[in-house]
N, C-alpha and C positions, 0 to 999 in steps of 0.2 A: 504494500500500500504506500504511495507517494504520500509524502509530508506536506501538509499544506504551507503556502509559503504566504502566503496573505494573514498576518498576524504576529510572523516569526518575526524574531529580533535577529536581523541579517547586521552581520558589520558591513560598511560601506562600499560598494566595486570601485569607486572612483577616489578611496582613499588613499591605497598606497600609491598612485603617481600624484597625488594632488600634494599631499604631505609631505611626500621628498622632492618635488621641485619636475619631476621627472613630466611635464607637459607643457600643454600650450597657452600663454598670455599674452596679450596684444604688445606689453612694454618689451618681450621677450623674439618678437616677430621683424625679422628683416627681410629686404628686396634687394635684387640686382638695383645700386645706384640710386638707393633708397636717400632723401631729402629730409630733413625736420625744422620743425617751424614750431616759431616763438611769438607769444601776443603779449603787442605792448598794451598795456590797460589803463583804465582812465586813475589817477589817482582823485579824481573828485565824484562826490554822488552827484552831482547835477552842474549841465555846462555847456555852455553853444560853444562847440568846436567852431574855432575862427578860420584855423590852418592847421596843415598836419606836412613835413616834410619828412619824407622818406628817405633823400639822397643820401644822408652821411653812412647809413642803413649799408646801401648798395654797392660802397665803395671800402667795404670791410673784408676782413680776411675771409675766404669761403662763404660771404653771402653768395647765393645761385638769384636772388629777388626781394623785393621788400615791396611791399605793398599798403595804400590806406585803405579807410572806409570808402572813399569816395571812387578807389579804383576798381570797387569791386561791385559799387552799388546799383548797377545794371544785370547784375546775373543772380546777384545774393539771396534774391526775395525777402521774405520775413517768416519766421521762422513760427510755427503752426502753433494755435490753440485749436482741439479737438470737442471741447465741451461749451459751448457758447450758450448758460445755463437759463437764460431770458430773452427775450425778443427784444429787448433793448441793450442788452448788455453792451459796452464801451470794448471793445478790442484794437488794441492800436496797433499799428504796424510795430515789427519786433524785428530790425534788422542783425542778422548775425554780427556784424561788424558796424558799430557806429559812425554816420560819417556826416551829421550837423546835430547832434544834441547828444552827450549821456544823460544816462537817468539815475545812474548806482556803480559805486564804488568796485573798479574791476572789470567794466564793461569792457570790449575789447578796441581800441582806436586802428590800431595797424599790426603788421607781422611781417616778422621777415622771416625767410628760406633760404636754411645755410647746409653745407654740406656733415656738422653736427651739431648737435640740440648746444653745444656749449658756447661755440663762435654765433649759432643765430641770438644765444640771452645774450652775450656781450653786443651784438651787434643792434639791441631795441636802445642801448644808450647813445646811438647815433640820431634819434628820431626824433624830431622837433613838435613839440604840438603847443597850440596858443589855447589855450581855454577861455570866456568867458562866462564868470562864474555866474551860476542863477541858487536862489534858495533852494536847500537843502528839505524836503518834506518828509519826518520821520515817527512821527505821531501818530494815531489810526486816527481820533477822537479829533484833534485838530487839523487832520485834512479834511475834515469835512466839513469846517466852517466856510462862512463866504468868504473871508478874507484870505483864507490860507492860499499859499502858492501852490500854481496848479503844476503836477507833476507831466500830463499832458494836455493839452489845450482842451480838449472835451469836458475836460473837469477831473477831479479826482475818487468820483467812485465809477466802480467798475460794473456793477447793477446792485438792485436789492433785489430781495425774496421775501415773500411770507408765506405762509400753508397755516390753514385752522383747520383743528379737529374737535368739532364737540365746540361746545357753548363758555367760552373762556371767562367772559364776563360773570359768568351766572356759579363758575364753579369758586372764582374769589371773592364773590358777593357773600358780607356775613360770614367768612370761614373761621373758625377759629382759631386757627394758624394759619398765617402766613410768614413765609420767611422767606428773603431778599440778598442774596450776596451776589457780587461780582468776583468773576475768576479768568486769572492771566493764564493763556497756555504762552509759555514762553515759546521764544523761536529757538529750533533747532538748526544743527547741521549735520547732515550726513556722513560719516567718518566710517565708510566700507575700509574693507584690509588694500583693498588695489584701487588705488586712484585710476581715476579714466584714461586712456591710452586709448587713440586711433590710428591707423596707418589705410591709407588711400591710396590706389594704383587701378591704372589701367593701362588698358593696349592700343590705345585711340580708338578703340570704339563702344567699349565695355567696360566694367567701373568695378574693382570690389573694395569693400570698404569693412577690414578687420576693425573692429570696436567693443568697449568693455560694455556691454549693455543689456539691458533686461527683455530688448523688446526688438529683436532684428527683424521680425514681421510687418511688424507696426513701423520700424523706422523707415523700411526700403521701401513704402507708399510713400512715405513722408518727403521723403527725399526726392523723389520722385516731382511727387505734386510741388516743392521748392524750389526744386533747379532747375526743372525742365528735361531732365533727363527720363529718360521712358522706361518705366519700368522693370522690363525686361533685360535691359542692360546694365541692370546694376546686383551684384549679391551684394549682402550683408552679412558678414559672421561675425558668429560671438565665441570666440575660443572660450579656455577656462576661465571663469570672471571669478574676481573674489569680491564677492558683496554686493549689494546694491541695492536694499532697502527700501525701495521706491526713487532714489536719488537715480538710479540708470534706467529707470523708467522716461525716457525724456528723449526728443530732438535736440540735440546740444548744436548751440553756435559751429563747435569745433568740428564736428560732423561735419556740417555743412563748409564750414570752408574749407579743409582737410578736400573732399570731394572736388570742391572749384579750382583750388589749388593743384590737383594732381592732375587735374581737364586742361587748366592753364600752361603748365611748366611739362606736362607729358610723361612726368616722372614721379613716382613713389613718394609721398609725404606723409611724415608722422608726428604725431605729437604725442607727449603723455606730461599730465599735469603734476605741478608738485604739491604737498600737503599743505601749503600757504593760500596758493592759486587755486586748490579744491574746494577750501572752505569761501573763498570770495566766489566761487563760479559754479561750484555745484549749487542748483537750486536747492531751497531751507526747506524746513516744518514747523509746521502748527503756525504759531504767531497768532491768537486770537484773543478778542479781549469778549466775556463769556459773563452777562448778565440776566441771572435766573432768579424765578420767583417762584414757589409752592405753596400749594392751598391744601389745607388739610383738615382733616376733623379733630378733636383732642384726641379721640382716640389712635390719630396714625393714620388712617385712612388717607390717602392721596385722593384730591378733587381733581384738581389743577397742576400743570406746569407749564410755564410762560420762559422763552427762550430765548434772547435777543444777543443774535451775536455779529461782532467787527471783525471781520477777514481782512489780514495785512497781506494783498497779493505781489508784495514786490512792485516792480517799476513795471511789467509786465505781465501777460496771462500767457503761460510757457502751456503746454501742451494740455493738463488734469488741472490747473491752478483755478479756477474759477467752480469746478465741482466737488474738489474736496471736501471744502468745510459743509457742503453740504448731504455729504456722503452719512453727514450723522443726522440729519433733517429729522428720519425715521426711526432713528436710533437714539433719540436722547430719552424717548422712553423707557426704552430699556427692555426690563421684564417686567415692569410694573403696572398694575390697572389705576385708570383713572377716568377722571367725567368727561377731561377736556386739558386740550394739549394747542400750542400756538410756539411755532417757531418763526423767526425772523435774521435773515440775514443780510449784511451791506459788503459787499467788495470793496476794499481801498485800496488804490495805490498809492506807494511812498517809492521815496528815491533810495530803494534797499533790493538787496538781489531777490529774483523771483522767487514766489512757494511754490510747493507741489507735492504730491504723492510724495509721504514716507509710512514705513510702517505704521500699518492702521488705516493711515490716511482717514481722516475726521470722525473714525470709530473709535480712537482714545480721547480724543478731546469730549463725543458725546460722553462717553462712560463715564471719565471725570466726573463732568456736571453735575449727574443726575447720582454718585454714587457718592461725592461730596456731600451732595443735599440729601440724600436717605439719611445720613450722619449728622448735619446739621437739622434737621425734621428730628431724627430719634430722640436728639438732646431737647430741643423745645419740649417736647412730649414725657420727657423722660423717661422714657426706653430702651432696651439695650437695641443697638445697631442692626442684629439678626434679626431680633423680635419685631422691628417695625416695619424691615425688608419681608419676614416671613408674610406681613400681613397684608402687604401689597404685593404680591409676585401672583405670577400664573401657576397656578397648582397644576402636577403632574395629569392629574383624571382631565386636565380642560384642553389639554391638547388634542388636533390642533388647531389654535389659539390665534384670531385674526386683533394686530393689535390697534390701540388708537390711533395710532397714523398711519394706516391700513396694509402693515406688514401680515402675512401669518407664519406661522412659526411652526414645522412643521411637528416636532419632538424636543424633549425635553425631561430634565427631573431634575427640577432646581433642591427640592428635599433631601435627594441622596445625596447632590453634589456637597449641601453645605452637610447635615449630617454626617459624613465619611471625615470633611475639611476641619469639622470642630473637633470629633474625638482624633485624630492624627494630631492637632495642633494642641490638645490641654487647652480648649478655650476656658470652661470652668475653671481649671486651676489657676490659670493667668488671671484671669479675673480678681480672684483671691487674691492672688499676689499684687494686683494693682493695687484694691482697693488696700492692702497691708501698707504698701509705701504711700501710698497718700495719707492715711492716719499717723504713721511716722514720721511726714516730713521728709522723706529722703528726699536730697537733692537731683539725685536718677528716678527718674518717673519711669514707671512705664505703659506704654501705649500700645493700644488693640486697632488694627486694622483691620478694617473689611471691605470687600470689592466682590458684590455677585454680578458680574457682567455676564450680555450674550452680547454678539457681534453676527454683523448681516458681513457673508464672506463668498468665494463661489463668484466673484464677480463676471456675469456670465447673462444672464437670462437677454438675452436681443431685447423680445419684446418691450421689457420694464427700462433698458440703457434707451430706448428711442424715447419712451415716454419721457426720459429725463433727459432727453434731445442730446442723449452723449454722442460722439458722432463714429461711432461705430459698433458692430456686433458682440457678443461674450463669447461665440461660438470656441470650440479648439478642434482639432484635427491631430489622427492618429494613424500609420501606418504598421503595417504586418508585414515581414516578407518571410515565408518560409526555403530556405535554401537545399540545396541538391543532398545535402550532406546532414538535412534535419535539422541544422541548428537554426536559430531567426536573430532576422532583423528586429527592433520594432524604430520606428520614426518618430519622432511627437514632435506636436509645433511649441509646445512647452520649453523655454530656453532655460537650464538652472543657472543660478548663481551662487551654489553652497546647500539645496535645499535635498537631495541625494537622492534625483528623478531617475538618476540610471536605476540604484537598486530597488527603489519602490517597482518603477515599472518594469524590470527585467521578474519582482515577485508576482506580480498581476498576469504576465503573459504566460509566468512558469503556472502557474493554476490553471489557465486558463487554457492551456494545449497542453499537459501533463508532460514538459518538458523540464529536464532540469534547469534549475534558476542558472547555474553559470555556462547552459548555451545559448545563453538571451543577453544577445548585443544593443544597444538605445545605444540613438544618432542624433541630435539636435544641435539648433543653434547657426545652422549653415542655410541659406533659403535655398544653396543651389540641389540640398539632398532634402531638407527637409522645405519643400518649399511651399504649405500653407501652415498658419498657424496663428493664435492671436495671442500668444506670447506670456510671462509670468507676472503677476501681481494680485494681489487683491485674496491673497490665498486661495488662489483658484486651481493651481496646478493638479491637483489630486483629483477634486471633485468634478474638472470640466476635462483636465488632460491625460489622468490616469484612465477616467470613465473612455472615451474616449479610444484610447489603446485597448483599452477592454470588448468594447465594440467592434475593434478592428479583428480581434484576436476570435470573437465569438463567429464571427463570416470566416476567417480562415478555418475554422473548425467545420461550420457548416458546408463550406467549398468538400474539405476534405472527407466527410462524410457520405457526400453523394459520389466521389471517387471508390470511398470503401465497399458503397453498396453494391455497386458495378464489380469491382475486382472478388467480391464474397461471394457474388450472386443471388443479393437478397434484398427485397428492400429498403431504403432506409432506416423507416421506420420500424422496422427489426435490431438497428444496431442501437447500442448505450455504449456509451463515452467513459473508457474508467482507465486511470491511469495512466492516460496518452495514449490511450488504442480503442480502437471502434471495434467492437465483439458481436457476433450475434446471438442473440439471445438462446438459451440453452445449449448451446453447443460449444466447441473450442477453437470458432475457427475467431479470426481477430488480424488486423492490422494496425497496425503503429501508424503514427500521425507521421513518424520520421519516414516510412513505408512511402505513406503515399506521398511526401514529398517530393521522393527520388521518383516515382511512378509520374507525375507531374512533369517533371524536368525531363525523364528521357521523351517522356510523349507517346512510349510505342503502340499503348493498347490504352486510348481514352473513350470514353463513350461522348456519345453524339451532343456538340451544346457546352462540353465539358471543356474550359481554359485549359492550355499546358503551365499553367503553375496556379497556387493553392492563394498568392498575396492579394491581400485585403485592407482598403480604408474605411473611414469614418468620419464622420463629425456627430460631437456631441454638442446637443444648447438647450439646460435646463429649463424647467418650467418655469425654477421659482429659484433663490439663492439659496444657503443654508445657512441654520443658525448656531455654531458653537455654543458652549458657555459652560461657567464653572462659576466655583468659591474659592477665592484669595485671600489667605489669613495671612496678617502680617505682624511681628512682633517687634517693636522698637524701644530701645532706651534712649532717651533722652536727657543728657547734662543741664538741668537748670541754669546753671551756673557758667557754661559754656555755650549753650548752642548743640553743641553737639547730638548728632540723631545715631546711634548704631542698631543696624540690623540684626537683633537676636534669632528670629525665628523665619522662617517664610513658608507655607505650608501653600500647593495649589492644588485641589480636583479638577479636571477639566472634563467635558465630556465633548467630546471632538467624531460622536459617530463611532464607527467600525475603525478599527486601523489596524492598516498594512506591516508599519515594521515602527515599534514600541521605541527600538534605540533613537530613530530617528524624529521620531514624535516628542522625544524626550530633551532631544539637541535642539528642535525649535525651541518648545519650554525654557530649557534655558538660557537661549540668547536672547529670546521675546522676553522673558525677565528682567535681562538685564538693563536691555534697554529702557523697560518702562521703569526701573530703579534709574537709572543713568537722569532720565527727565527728573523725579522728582528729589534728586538727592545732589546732582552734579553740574547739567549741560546746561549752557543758555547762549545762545549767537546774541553778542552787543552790537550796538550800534551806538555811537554819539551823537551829540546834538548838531553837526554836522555831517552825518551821514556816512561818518567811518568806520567800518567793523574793525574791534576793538580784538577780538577774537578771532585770530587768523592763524596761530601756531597751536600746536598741542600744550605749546606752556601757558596758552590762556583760555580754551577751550578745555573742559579738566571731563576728562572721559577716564571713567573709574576699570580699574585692574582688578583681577579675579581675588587680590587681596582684601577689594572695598568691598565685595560681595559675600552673601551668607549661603550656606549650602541649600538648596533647594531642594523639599521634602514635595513630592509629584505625586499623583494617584490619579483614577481616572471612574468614571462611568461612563455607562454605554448607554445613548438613546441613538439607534439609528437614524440619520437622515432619509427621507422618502422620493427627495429631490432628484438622487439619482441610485443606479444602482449598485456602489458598492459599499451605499452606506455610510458612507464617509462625511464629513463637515469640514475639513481644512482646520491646520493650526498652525500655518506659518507667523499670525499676529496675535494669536492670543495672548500670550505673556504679555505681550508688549500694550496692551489695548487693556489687560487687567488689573495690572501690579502697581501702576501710579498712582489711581486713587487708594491701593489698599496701604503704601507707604505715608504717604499723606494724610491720610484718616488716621494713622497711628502715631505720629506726632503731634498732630491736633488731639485727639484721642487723649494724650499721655499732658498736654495744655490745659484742656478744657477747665478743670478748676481753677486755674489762674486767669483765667477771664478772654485765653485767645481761641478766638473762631476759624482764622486761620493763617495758612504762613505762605507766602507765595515760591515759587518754586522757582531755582531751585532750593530745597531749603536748606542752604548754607547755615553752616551753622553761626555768623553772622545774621541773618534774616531769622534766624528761630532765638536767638538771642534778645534782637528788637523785638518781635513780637511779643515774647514773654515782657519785655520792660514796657513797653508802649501798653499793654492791658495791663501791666499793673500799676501803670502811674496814669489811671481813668481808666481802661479800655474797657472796665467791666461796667 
């Protein structure tokens, strides 16, 4: 009997060449007479370019070309926003290369091309540019007065939204509670293991363009529709990428002139960024300023939630930037019932680098909100945290559960996940122990976090992305090939970046044709082998691109079955599928799936109608998304005295569906941890009151070490997804989208007697220091 491989805990196939170096990265990629190129960038956030001189550029050692904005602004186009989330929305033009205004620190002015990356940076000090300066707009709240300086002549919001569910007025009319805070999601910056690296070549008449990216499906339209270049003549690959968060989800400038530059000069061009130029040029996260109100009964009961939030989109709308923040529209409810729900959103632009898609993408910022205020709600009421979430959640028996802002959710067991996460965690005993130091006095308080999120993931369904006029499908595509010799291909338009698509789907194909798991090769990332696909984000990989291979795998069975029936001499429907061989029933005659492969390929004896080979595609495009979710306990001490927050405990249940391979499920857990520890304990992209990111090296961007981290105690339950069929829910952002409000709450948590409501993030222990003194000299 074959082991099933859909659950097993497989170590990684793509580990041992990824971990010793032994593969392919874009910065690691050379050409015959290969070129590299340097962009010189604006040192001011905002400026009418007056001149720009390239000559001293030209006449440097080994420059091959130097070039301005202005030389290239007839071919450059402007570089795509795909989500254009209102009929009125403001989309400005977004020239790859600036060549009469920047808008944010870094943008690119000119570049020169030299025979290596080291004489083209010596050679941007040759390059003259006049600036005149204009106000610097870096406020959300103050661009949008009249007076403020407009960022582009249109003005400076980028559209609004609102959506009402339910009777909003009526449910804060007479409440007996209501409570009111405003909450900063600071901006981030994306800090993958491999900065971006391009390299561009062609043969004069075809174009490929190696790059570190999440989405070479999606880009080579892209590319396409901006340069003018035709489709078909361009691949895109993505070698081995390390990282990319939603940050290499993107059409980048350098794409784009990389491309025009290799069209122009006829030769090889490469760039790769350093970690200074990543942090100015990688698009940010979050950045919103997050104004909520709840209506409640004394009891707990949630009436109302009112949502009103400020999107800082950067100086421009890059590819996802204008549907992010609203990816949490439907999601700041959460799991929770109520009368009546009103969200409201405004776009701003400021003269600061653009947002976009990072982990979660506007599924952590909704979570926050709404899990903040269960905690500020429990306290008004005085309630423990659990107890007042218990009594507004969606009970297991109600699934499935269509919610106030017209999600439904297909499965669920919110019960088990937090009952399994409290007794694993000693919530009772902690408790004990809090209230003990607080009767004490200890100057280490300690604080109890809680975080039951679910998150809308799977991003996928067509129909529901058109409604929200995103400007393309969720679909993914899957190939099969069965080879002469039995072993297979599979194809996926799925590109990874670290997330370990070879061995998940090499375990889905091995069940699914009763072959062994290590004679199943996966291809992706190349459009010229792999060439449909709609690429990774949004934790969709599994749920749209495994399903998907699955589909493919299930027709290549089917193919091979009406080959066995003909070679047995029985009808199909006489055979059953067991083990990798098609049997007929009560007898012992049988063929192997590897059988009829080679039968396939020679061709000598096929029946009528029957292909000479068994390979099979798909597309998968769900119905509906799916909905993860768990309980995040968190345990922190906190130095009165200091500031200081340290992580004692972390305890998470997730229910993530069926899954494939547990090790792997367990390695997202923990990076999506870290991360959302990372927002509320460490990271924040500054900007000054002139519009200079302040944050540009790792010595002031403070991104924590597996030292600043606690060990992470994991568990799971199972509610299958019905979405699709292997059951599955996706968990490449859950940690990340759960674990900030539960640290947060645990330092508030561990406050709250001393009068602070809350600490803005991140919470330095400077800023939890003020807090504690600002509430106690009045705050309470």
């Amino acid at each position: 009997m074959t082991v099933q491989e859909v659950g097993r805990p497989r170590k990684r196939k793509e580990d041992a060449r990824l971990l010793t170096g032994r593969t392919q990265w874009t910065d690691n990629l050379t050409r015959p007479g290969m070129l590299h190129v340097t962009f010189l960038r604006s040192p001011m956030a905002h400026a009418r370019i007056t001149r720009v001189d390239v000559s001293g550029a030209r006449g440097m050692p080994g420059v091959v070309a130097a070039f301005s904005g202005s030389d290239l602004a007839a071919e450059q186009g402007s570089l795509p926003c795909a989500w254009p989330v209102t009929e009125d929305i403001v989309i400005p033009d977004h020239p790859p290369m600036a060549h009469s205004e920047v808008r944010y620190v870094g943008e690119a002015v000119a570049c020169v091309i030299a025979t290596d990356r080291y004489r083209a940076a010596d050679a941007l000090e040759a390059i003259e540019v006049d600036y005149e300066p204009l106000p610097a707009v870096v406020d959300m709240t103050r661009a949008l007065e009249a007076d403020s300086p407009k960022v582009h002549e249109a003005g400076n919001k980028a559209y609004e939204m609102q959506v009402n569910f339910g009777d909003i007025e009526a449910a804060f009319r007479d409440a007996p509670v209501v409570i009111d805070r405003t909450f900063v999601q600071q901006r981030l910056i994306p800090s993958a293991m491999e900065p971006r690296a391009i390299l561009a070549d062609t043969d004069g008449e075809s174009f490929t363009l190696w790059t570190s990216t999440q989405i070479p499906h999606v880009l080579r339209v892209m590319l396409a529709v901006v340069t003018g270049i035709p489709e078909h003549r361009i691949r895109v690959i993505a070698p081995d990428v390390g990282g990319g968060f939603g940050s290499k989800l993107q059409v980048t400038a350098e794409e784009v002139l990389c491309l025009l530059l290799a069209r122009r000069l006829g030769k090889p061009v490469k760039w790769t960024e350093s970690r200074s130029e990543g942090n100015l040029t990688v698009h940010h996260g979050r950045d919103q300023l997050q104004h909520v109100r709840v209506a409640a009964d004394a009891d707990g009961r949630l009436r109302g939630l009112q949502v009103r939030l400020l999107a800082d989109m950067g100086a421009y709308l890059m590819l996802l930037t204008p549907g992010v923040p609203l990816l949490g529209a439907t999601m700041c409810n959460a799991i929770y019932k109520m009368d009546a729900y009103e969200f409201s959103c405004a776009g701003v632009f400021t003269t600061k680098m653009p947002t976009d898609a990072y982990r979660g993408a506007g599924r952590p910022e909704a979570t926050f909100l709404i899990e903040r205020m269960m905690d500020e709600l429990a306290a008004a009421v005085r309630m423990d945290p659990l107890e007042v979430r218990k009594r507004n959640w969606i009970r297991h028996e109600e699934f499935p559960f269509t919610t106030i802002s017209g999600l439904t959710y297909d499965s669920g067991n919110y019960e088990a996940a937090t009952d399994r996460a409290m007794s694993m965690f000693g919530y009772d005993k902690l408790r004990a122990e809090q209230a003990d130091r607080r009767d004490r006095g200890d100057p280490v308080q300690l604080g109890i976090g809680v975080s039951t999120y679910t998150e809308m993931c799977g991003l996928a369904p067509s129909r529901l992305l058109a409604a929200a006029n995103f400007g393309a499908g969720g679909w993914e595509h899957g190939s099969v090939r069965m080879l002469a010799t039995g072993k297979v291909e599979v194809i996926t338009g799925s590109s990874p970046h670290g997330q370990g698509h070879v061995t998940s789907w090499s375990q889905i194909v091995a069940d699914a044709l009763g072959v062994p798991f290590e004679d199943v090769a996966v291809l992706h990332g190349d459009t010229a082998i792999a060439p449909k696909g709609m690429d990774t984000y949004g934790s969709r990989s599994l749920v749209i691109g495994g399903v998907a291979v699955l589909k493919a795998a299930e027709k290549v069975r089917e193919k091979a079955r009406k080959l066995a029936a003909y070679m047995l001499e029985c009808s199909p429907d006489d055979l059953e599928f067991e083990d990798g061989a098609f049997k007929v029933r009560g007898t012992e005659s049988s063929k192997t799936i590897q059988e009829l492969a080679y039968a396939a390929f020679t061709a000598h004896d096929l029946p009528e109608g029957v292909e000479a080979r068994l390979d099979s595609d798909a597309t998968f495009d769900p119905e509906n998304y799916s909905f993860p979710h768990g309980t995040h306990l968190c345990a922190v001490e906190v130095d009165t005295e200091t500031g200081k927050a340290h992580i004692r405990s972390y305890v998470a249940v997730d229910d993530i569906g069926k899954v494939v391979n547990p090790m792997i499920v367990n390695g997202q857990l923990h990076g999506g941890i870290a991360q959302g520890i990372a927002q509320a304990l460490f990271e924040e992209g500054v900007y000054d009151s002139e519009g200079n990111l302040v944050t540009t090296t790792m010595a002031d961007y403070l991104l924590p070490s597996a030292s600043d981290l606690p060990n992470f105690t994991l568990d799971r339950t199972e509610s299958p997804a019905t979405s699709n069929p292997l059951g599955a829910k996706g968990v490449g952002e859950a940690g990340t989208i759960a674990s900030t409000p539960a640290v947060v709450n645990a330092i508030v948590d561990a406050l709250r007697p001393r009068g602070v409501q809350d600490v803005r993030m991140p919470c330095t222990p400077e800023r939890v220091w003020r807090a504690i003194q600002s509430a106690e000299g009045g705050g309470r």
